[in-house]
VMD Tcl script that draws the C-alpha trace (Angstrom):
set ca {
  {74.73 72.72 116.08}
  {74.28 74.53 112.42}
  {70.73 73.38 110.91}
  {72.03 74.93 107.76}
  {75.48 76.63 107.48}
  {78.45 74.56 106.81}
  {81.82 75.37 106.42}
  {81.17 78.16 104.09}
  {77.75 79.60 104.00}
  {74.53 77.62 103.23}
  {74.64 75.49 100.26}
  {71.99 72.77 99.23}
  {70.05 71.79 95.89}
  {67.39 73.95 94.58}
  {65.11 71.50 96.90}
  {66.76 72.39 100.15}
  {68.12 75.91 99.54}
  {64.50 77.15 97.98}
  {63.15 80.89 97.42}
  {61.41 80.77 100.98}
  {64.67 79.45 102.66}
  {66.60 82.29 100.99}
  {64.05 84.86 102.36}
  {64.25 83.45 105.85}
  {67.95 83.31 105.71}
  {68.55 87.10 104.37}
  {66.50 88.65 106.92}
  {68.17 86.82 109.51}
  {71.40 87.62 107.92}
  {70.08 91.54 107.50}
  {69.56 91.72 111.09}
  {72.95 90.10 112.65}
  {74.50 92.67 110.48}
  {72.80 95.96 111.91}
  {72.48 94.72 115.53}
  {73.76 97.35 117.41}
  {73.43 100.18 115.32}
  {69.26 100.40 114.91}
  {69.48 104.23 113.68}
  {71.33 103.34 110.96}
  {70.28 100.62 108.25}
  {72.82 98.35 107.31}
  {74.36 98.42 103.78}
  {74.80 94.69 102.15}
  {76.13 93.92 98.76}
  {74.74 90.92 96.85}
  {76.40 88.94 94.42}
  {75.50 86.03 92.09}
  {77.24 83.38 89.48}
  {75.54 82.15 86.32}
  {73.91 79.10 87.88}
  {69.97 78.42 86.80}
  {68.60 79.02 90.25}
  {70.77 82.32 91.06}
  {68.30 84.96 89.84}
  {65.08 83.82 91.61}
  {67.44 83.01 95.29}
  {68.53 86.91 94.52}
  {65.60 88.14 94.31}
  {64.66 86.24 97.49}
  {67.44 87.20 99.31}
  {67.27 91.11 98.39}
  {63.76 91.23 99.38}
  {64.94 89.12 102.75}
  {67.60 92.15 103.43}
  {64.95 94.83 102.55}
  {61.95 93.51 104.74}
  {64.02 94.26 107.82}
  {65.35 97.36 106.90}
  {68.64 96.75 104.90}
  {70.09 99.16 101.91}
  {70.97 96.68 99.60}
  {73.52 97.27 96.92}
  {72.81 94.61 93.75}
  {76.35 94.06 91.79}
  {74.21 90.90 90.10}
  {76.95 88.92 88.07}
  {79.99 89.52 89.89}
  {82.63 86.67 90.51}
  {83.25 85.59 93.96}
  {86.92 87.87 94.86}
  {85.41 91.05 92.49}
  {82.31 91.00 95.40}
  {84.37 90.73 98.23}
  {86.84 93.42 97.01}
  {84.18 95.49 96.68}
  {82.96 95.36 100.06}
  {85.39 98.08 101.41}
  {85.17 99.44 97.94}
  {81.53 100.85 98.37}
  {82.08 100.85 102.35}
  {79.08 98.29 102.87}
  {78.41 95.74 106.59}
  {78.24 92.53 104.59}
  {77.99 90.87 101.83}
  {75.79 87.47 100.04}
  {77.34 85.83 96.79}
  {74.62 83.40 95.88}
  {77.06 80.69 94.07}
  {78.23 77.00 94.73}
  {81.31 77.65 93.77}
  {83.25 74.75 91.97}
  {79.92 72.55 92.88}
  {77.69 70.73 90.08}
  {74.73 73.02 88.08}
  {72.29 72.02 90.38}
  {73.53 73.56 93.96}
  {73.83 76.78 94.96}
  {74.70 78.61 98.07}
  {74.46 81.79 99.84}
  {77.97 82.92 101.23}
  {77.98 85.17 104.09}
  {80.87 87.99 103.98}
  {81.22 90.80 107.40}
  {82.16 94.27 106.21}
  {85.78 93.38 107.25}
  {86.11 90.91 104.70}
  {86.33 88.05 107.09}
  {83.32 85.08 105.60}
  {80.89 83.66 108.08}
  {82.10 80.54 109.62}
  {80.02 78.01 110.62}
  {80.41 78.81 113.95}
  {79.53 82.19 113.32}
  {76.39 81.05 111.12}
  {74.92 79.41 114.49}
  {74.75 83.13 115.72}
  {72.40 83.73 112.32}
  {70.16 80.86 112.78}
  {69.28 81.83 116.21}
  {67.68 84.78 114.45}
  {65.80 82.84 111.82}
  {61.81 83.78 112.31}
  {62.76 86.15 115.27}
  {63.06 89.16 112.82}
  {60.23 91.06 112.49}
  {59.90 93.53 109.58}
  {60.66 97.07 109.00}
  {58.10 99.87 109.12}
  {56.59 100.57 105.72}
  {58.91 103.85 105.50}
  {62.13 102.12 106.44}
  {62.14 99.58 103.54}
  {64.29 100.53 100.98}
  {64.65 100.10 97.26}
  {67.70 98.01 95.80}
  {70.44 99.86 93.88}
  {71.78 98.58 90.91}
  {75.77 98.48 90.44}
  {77.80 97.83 87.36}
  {81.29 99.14 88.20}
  {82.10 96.19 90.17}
  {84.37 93.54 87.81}
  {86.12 97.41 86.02}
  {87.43 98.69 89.69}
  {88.54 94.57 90.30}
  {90.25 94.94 87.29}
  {92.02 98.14 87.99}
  {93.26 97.30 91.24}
  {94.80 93.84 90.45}
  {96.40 96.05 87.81}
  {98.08 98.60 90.33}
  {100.10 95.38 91.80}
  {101.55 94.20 89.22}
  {104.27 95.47 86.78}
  {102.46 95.87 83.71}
  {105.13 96.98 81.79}
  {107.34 93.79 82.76}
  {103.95 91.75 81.25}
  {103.55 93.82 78.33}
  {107.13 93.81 77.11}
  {106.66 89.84 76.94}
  {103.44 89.25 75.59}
  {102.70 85.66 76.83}
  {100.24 83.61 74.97}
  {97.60 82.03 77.59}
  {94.64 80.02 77.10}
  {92.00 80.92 79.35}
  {89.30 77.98 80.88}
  {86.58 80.06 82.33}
  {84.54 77.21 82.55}
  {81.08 78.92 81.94}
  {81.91 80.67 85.07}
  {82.91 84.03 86.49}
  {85.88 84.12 84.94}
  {84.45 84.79 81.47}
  {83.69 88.57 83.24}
  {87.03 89.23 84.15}
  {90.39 87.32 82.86}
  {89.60 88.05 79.30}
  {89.63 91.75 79.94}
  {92.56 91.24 82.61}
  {94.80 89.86 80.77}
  {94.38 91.52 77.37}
  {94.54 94.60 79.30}
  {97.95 93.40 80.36}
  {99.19 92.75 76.57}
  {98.70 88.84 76.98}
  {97.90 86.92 74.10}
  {94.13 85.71 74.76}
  {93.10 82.43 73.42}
  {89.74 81.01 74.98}
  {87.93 78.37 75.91}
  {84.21 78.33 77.54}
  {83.94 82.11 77.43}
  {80.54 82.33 77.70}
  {78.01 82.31 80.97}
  {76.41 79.41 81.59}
  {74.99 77.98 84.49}
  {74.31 74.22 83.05}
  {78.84 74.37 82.91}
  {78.22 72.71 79.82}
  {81.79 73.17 78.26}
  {83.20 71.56 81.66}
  {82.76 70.53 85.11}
  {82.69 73.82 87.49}
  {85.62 72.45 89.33}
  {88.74 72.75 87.29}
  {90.64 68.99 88.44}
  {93.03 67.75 85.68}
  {90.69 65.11 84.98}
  {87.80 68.22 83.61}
  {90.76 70.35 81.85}
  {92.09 67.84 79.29}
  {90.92 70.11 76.46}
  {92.70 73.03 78.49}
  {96.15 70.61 78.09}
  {95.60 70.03 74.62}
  {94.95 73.65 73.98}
  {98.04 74.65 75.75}
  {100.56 72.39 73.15}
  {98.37 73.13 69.79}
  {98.84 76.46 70.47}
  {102.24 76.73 72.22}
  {101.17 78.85 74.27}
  {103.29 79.83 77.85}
  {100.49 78.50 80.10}
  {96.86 77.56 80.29}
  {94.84 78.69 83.18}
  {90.98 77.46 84.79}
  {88.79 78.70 87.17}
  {86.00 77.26 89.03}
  {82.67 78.66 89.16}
  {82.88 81.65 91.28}
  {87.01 82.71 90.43}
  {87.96 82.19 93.71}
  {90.18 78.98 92.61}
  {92.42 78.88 90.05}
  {94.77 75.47 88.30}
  {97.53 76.43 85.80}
  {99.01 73.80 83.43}
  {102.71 74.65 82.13}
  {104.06 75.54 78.44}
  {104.60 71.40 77.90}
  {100.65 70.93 79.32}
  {101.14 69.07 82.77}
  {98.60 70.32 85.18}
  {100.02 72.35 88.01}
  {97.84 71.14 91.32}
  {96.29 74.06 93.18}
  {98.70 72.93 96.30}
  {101.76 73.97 93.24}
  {99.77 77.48 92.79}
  {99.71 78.26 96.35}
  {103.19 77.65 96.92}
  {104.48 79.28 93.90}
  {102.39 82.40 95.26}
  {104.84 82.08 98.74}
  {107.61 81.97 96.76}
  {106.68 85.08 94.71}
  {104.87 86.69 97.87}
  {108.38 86.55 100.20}
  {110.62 87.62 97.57}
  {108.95 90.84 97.79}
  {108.55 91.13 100.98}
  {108.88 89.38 104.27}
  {105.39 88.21 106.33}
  {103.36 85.51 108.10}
  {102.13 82.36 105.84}
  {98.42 81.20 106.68}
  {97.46 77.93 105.51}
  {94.95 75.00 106.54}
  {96.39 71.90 108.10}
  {95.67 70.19 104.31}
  {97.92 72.24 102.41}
  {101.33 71.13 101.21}
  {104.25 70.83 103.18}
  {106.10 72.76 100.54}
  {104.42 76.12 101.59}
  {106.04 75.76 105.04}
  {109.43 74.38 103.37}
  {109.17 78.14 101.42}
  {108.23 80.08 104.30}
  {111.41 78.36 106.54}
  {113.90 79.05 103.90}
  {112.45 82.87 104.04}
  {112.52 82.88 107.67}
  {108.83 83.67 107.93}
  {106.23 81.93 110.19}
  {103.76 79.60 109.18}
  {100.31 79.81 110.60}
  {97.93 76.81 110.26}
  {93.85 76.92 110.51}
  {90.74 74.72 109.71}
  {90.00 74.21 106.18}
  {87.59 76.87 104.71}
  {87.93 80.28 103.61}
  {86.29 81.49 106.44}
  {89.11 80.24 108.87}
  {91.87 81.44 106.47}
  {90.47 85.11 106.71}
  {89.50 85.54 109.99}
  {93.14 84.42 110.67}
  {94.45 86.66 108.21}
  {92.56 89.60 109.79}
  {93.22 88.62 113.21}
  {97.14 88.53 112.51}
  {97.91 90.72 109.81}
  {98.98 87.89 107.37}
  {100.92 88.66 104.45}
  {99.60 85.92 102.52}
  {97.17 83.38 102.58}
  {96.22 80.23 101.17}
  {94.83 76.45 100.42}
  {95.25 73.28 98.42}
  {92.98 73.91 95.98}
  {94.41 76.88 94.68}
  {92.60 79.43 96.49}
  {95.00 82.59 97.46}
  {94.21 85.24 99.26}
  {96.21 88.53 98.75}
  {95.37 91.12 101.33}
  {96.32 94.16 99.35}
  {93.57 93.38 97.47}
  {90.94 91.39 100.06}
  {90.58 89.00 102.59}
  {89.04 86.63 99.34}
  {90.56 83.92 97.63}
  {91.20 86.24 94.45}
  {91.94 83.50 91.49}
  {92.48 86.67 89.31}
  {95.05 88.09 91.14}
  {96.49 84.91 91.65}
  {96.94 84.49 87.72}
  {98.02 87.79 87.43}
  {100.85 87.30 89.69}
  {102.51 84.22 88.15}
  {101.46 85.18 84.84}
  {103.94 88.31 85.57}
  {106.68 85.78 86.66}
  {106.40 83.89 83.47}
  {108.27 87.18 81.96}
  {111.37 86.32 84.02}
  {111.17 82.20 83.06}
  {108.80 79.64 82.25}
  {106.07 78.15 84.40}
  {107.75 74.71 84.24}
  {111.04 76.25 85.79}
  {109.48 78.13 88.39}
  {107.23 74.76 89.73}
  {110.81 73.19 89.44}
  {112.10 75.39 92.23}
  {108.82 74.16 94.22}
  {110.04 71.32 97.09}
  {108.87 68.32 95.82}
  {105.95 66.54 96.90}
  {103.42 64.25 95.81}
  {99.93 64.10 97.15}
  {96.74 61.80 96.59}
  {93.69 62.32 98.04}
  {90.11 60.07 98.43}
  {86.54 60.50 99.99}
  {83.92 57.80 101.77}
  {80.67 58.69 101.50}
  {78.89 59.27 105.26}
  {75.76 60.85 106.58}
  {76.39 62.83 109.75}
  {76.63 60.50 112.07}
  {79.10 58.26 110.14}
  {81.21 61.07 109.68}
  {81.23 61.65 114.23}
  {81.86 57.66 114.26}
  {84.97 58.00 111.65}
  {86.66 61.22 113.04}
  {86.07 60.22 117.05}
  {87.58 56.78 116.49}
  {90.54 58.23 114.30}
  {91.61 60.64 116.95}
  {91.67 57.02 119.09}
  {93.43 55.22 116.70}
  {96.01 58.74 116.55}
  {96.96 58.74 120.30}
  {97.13 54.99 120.49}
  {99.89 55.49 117.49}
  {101.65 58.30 119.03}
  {101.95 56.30 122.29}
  {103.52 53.22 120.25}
  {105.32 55.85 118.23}
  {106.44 58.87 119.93}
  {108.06 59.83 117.57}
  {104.52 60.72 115.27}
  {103.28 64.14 115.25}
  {99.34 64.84 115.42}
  {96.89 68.01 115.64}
  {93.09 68.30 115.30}
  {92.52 71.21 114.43}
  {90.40 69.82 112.04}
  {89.58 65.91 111.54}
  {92.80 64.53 112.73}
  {95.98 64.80 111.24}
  {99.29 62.45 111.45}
  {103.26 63.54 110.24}
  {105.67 61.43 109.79}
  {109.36 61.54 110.89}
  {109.62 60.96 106.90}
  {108.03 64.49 105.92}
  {105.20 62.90 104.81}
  {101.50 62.81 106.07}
  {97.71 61.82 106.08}
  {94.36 63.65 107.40}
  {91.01 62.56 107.80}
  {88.48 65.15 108.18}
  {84.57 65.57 107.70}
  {83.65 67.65 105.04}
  {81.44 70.73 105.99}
  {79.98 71.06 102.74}
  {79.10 67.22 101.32}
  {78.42 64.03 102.40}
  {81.96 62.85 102.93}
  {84.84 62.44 104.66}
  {87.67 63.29 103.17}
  {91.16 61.46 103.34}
  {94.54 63.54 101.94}
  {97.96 62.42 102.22}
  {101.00 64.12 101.04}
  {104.96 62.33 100.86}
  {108.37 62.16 98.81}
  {106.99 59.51 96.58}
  {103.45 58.97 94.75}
  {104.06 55.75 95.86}
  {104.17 56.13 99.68}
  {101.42 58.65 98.98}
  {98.81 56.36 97.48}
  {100.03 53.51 100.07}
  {98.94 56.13 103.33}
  {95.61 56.88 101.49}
  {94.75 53.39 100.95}
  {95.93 52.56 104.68}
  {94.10 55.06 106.21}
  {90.76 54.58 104.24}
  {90.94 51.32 105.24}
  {91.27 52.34 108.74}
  {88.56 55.12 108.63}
  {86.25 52.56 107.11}
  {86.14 50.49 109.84}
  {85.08 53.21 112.38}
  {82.25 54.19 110.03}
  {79.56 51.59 110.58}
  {76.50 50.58 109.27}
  {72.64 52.97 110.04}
}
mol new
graphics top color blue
foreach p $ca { graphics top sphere $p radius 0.5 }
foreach p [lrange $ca 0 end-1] q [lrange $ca 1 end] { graphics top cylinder $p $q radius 0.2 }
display resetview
């Protein structure tokens, strides 16, 4: 069992993920990256965000990769999908973003990336601990200065730019305000999309690592300014990010949010009128990315939740598109990373055919609502064995229920609609979604199946 990596990389407060952890952690990362090939040093990129804690963990983790013989390639500030495209970009074995992603100011994380683009599960982050103060160091002569690299967010840019048709964007001009949320983002959209002849208004522009202007993670609930913004300034959408880019919200010309679930499938929809392809998606995603993909006649492929699952997948099949509720999308002729850039860029180039509240119109409709409980480890094992119980006890009285475990346990409906209750691999929850027709019915199978899950939690 993982003493440290979860779903997606190691992530902790500054009191668990210290300077010494880092250093431990990079030189066992350093060294499952150039087993195998000992006359050559591997070559890793790092990456960080904004947050407080990012510098000192990079400077940990470089001199972690160095001490055991690593070239190390420093892109410093870098958003999460700019450092993963960059990966085959500067032809590099691996790759460490130091961010928490859409978490509060005081986590952080290192993400693990192989030189195929594909990020370190937690299964695969077992195979790193095993190393962990089994590395030895480098001679003296084989320990190799950093290299500094500032082309990195320019050559993002300029490829997201080569997939789109600029000209299309540019005759329209749309206005957009841009949330970058203190984040990432404020590196690349505003260049991106006033590249692209957009009309740039913006909001939390500037690094921060405290996210004082908002919440990293861009729910409706921390983008009501965003909403307001989009009316007072009629503009054709708004558009958030979390810390790290790799998720991205959009809220329509009249300000309703558009849930990341909405991006994803508007991205299918865009994604197989081009061209024709296999869907990944995690078993938590909406229903209305497979209703897409069967009207297209193309095949839907279902994983665990985490990006890690979604791009090994995607490697391992050739996917032509890949995705998750939270708006995460991951574009292959760019990377294997959830690129919220490119995901922007894409529908804001539909927007010059109609308006954002048409296209989500097209979407199937679905409504989802989603809750947590709060669990240490254990509590979590108690909820998820007894709910794959209570599942085939159901299915037995019901055959008529469908269920799959590929991660937590999941029920469908003969109605279309359905609930899944699954341990998160990053926090201290489990987490309960549930997707129908109605709100109603929606809210009615979380509250059921909390209920439910509750009672195989316990007391320690």
């Amino acid at each position: 069992m993982a003493k440290y990596f979860g779903t997606n990389g190691v992530r902790g407060k500054f009191d668990m993920l210290t300077p010494e952890l880092a250093l431990e952690l990079a030189k066992a990362i350093g060294t499952y990256f150039k087993r195998g090939r000992p006359e050559n040093p591997a070559k890793i990129l790092v990456a960080r965000d904004g947050r407080l804690t990012g510098e000192c963990l990079k400077h940990a983790v470089i001199s972690g990769l160095a001490s055991v013989g690593c070239s190390v390639v420093d892109l410093d500030y870098a958003s999460a999908p700019t450092a993963e495209f960059m990966l085959k970009e500067l032809g590099a074995d691996g790759l460490i973003i130091i961010t928490a992603s859409h978490n509060p100011p005081e986590w952080n994380a290192l993400k693990v990336v192989d030189g195929k683009g594909a990020t370190i599960s937690h299964e695969r982050g077992e195979q790193i601990e095993k190393l962990i103060g089994k590395t030895g160091n480098a001679k003296w002569n084989e320990v190799k200065r950093s290299e500094g690299y500032i082309h990195s967010t320019t050559e993002h840019v300029n490829a997201i730019k080569r997939f789109l048709d600029k000209d299309k964007i540019r005759k329209r001009k749309p206005k957009l305000v841009l949330d970058c949320g203190n984040g990432m983002a404020a590196l690349i959209a505003p260049r991106l999309f006033k590249e692209l002849g957009c009309l740039v208004v913006l909001l939390n522009e500037e690094i921060d690592g405290r996210f004082p202007g908002r919440p990293s993670e861009p729910t409706e609930a921390n983008v009501s300014v965003l909403k307001k913004a989009v009316q007072k300034e009629k503009a054709d959408a708004g558009i958030a990010w979390d810390g790290d880019g790799d998720r991205v919200i959009f809220v329509d010309e009249n300000g309703a949010f558009v849930v990341g679930d909405k991006v994803f499938a508007l991205s299918v929809l865009l994604k197989l009128g081009e061209e024709n392809g296999a869907v990944v998606t995690t078993v938590a995603t909406s229903k209305a990315a497979e209703d897409i993909a069967r009207e297209n006649k193309a095949r839907v492929v279902y994983t665990k939740i985490g990006a890690p699952y979604l791009s090994e997948k995607m490697l391992e099949i050739s996917g032509l598109i890949g995705g998750e509720e939270v708006g995460g999308v991951i574009w292959p002729e760019i990377s294997l990373a959830k690129d919220g850039f490119f995901t922007a860029a894409k529908i804001v180039e539909a927007l010059s055919e109609k308006k954002l509240s048409e296209w989500i119109a097209e979407l199937p409709k679905y409504f989802n609502e989603k809750t947590k409980i709060e669990c240490n480890d254990e509590q979590k094992k108690r909820i998820i064995d007894g709910m794959k119980k209570y599942a085939d006890n159901a299915k037995t009285r019901d055959p008529g229920l469908k269920t799959n475990s590929i991660d937590g346990i999941r029920i469908d409906f003969e109605d279309a609609s359905w609930v899944i209750v699954r341990a998160s691999g990053t926090e201290a929850y489990v987490r309960i979604f549930a997707e129908a027709k109605t709100l109603e019915k929606a809210k009615e199978l979380v509250s059921e199946y909390k209920k439910i899950a509750e009672g195989f939690r316990g007391t320690d």
